[in-house]
LUMLUM-988580 format. One record per residue: x negated, y, z negated of N, C-alpha, C in turn; residue in three letters. Coordinates in steps of 0.1 Angstrom, whole numbers. Layout:
REM residues N
+-------+-------+-------+-------+-------+-------+-------+-------+-------+------+
:   nxx :   nyy :   nzz :  caxx :  cayy :  cazz :   cxx :   cyy :   czz : fise :
+-------+-------+-------+-------+-------+-------+-------+-------+-------+------+
:     X :     Y :     Z :     X :     Y :     Z :     X :     Y :     Z :  ALA :
...
+-------+-------+-------+-------+-------+-------+-------+-------+-------+------+
//
This chain:
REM residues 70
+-------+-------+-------+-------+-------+-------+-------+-------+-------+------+
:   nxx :   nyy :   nzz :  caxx :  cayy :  cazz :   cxx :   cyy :   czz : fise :
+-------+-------+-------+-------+-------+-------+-------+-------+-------+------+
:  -525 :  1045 :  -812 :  -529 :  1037 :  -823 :  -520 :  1026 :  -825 :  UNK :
:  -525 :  1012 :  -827 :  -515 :  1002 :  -833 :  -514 :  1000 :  -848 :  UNK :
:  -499 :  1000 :  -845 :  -494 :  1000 :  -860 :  -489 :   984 :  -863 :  UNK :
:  -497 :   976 :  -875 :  -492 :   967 :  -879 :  -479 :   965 :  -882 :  UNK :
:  -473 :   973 :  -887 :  -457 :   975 :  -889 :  -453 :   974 :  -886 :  UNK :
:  -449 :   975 :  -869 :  -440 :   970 :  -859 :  -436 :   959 :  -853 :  UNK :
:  -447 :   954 :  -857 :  -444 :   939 :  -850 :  -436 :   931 :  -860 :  UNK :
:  -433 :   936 :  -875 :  -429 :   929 :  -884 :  -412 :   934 :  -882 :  UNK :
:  -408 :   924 :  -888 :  -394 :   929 :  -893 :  -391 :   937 :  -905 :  UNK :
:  -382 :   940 :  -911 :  -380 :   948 :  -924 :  -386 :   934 :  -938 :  UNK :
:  -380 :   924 :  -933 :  -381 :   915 :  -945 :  -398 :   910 :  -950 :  UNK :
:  -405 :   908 :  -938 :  -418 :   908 :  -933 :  -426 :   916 :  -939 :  UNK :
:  -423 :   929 :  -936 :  -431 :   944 :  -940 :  -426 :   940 :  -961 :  UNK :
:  -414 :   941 :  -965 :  -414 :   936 :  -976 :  -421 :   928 :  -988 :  UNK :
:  -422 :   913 :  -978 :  -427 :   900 :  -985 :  -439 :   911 :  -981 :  UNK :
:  -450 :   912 :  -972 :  -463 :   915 :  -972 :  -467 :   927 :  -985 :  UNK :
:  -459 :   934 :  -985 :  -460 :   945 :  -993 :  -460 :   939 : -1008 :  UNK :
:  -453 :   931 : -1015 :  -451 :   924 : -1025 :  -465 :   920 : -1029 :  UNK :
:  -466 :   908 : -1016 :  -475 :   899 : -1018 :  -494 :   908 : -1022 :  UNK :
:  -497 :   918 : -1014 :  -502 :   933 : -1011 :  -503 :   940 : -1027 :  UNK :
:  -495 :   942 : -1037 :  -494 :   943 : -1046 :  -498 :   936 : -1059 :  UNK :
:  -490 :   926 : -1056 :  -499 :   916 : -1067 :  -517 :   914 : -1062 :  UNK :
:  -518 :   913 : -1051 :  -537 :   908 : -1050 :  -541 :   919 : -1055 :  UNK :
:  -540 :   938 : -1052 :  -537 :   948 : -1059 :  -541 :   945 : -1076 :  UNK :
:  -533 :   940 : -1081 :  -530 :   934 : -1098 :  -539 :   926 : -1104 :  UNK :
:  -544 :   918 : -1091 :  -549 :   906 : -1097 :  -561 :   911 : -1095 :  UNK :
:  -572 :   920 : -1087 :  -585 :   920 : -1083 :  -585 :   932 : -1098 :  UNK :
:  -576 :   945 : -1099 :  -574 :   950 : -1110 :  -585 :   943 : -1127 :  UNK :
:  -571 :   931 : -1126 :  -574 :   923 : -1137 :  -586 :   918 : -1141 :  UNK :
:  -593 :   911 : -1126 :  -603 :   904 : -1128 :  -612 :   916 : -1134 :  UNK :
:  -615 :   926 : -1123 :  -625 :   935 : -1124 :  -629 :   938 : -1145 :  UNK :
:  -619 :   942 : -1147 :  -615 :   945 : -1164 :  -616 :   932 : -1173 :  UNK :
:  -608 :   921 : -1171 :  -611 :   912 : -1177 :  -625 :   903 : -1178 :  UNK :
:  -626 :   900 : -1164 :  -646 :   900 : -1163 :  -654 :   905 : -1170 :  UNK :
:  -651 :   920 : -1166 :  -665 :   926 : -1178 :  -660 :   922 : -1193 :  UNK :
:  -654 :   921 : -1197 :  -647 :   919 : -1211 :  -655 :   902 : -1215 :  UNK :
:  -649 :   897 : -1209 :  -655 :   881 : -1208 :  -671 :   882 : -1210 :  UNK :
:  -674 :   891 : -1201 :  -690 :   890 : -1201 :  -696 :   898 : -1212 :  UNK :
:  -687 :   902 : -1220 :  -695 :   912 : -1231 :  -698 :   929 : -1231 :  UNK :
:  -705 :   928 : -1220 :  -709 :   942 : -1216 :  -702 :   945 : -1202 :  UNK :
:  -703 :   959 : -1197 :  -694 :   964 : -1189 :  -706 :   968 : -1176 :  UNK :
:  -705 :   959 : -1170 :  -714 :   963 : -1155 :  -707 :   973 : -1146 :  UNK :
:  -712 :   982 : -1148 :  -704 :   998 : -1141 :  -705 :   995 : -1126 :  UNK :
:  -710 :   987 : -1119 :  -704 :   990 : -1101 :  -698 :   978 : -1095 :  UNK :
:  -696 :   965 : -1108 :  -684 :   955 : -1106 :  -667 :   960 : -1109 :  UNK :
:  -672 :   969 : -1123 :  -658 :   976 : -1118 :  -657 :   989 : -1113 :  UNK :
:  -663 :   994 : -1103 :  -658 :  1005 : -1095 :  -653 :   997 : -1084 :  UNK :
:  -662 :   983 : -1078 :  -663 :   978 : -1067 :  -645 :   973 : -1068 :  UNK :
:  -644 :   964 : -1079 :  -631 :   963 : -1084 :  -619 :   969 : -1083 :  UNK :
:  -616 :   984 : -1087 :  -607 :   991 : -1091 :  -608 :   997 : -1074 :  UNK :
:  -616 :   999 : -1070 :  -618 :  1005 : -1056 :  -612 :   995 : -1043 :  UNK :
:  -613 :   983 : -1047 :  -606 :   972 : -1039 :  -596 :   974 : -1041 :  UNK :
:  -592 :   972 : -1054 :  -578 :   974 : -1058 :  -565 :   981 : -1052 :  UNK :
:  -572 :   996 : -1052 :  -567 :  1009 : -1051 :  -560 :  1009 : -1035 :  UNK :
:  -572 :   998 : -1029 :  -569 :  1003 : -1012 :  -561 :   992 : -1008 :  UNK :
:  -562 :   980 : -1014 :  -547 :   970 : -1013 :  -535 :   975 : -1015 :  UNK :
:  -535 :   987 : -1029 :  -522 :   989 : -1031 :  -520 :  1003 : -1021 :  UNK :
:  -531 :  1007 : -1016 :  -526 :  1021 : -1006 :  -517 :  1013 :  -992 :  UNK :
:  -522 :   999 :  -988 :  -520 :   991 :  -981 :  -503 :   990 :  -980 :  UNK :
:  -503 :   980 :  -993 :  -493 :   980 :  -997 :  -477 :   993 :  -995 :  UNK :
:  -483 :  1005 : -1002 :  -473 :  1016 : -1005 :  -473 :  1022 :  -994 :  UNK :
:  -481 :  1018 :  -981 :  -476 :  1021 :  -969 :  -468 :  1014 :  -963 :  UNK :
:  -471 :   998 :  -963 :  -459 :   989 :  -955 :  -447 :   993 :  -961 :  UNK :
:  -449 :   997 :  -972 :  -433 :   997 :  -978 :  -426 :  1011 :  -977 :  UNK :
:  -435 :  1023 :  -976 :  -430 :  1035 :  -968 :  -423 :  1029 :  -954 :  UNK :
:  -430 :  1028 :  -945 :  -426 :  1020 :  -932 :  -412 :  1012 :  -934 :  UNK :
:  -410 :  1005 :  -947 :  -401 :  1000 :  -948 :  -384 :  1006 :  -953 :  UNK :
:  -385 :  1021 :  -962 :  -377 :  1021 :  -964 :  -375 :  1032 :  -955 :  UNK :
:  -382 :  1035 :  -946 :  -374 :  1048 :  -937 :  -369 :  1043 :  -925 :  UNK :
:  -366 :  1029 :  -928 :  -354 :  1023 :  -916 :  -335 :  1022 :  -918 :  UNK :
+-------+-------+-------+-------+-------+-------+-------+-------+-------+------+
//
């Protein structure tokens, strides 16, 4: 299996993981803030939301496992 991870360096895997995090934050936000803005709460904008979210930051909390077992 190829692992994205390797081709990166420690600082690489890092910045990505950061960067990985906040989009994480920010699709979060929208999802919540949107329905708020719009008044009413459309239930599979924010599952679709929170569920994006969730797998950016699994994304994320793996580059950076990868990262600190060096």
């Amino acid at each position: 299996m190829y692992n994205i991870s390797t081709c990166m360096n420690k600082k690489q895997r890092e910045n990505t993981a950061k960067y990985l995090y906040d989009i994480s934050k920010g699709i979060a936000l929208l999802a919540v803030v949107g329905n708020l803005v719009q008044g009413k709460w459309d239930i599979l904008s924010l599952i679709f939301g929170v569920s994006t979210s969730i797998m950016f930051f699994i994304g994320a909390y793996l580059l950076e496992r990868n990262t600190n077992n060096e």
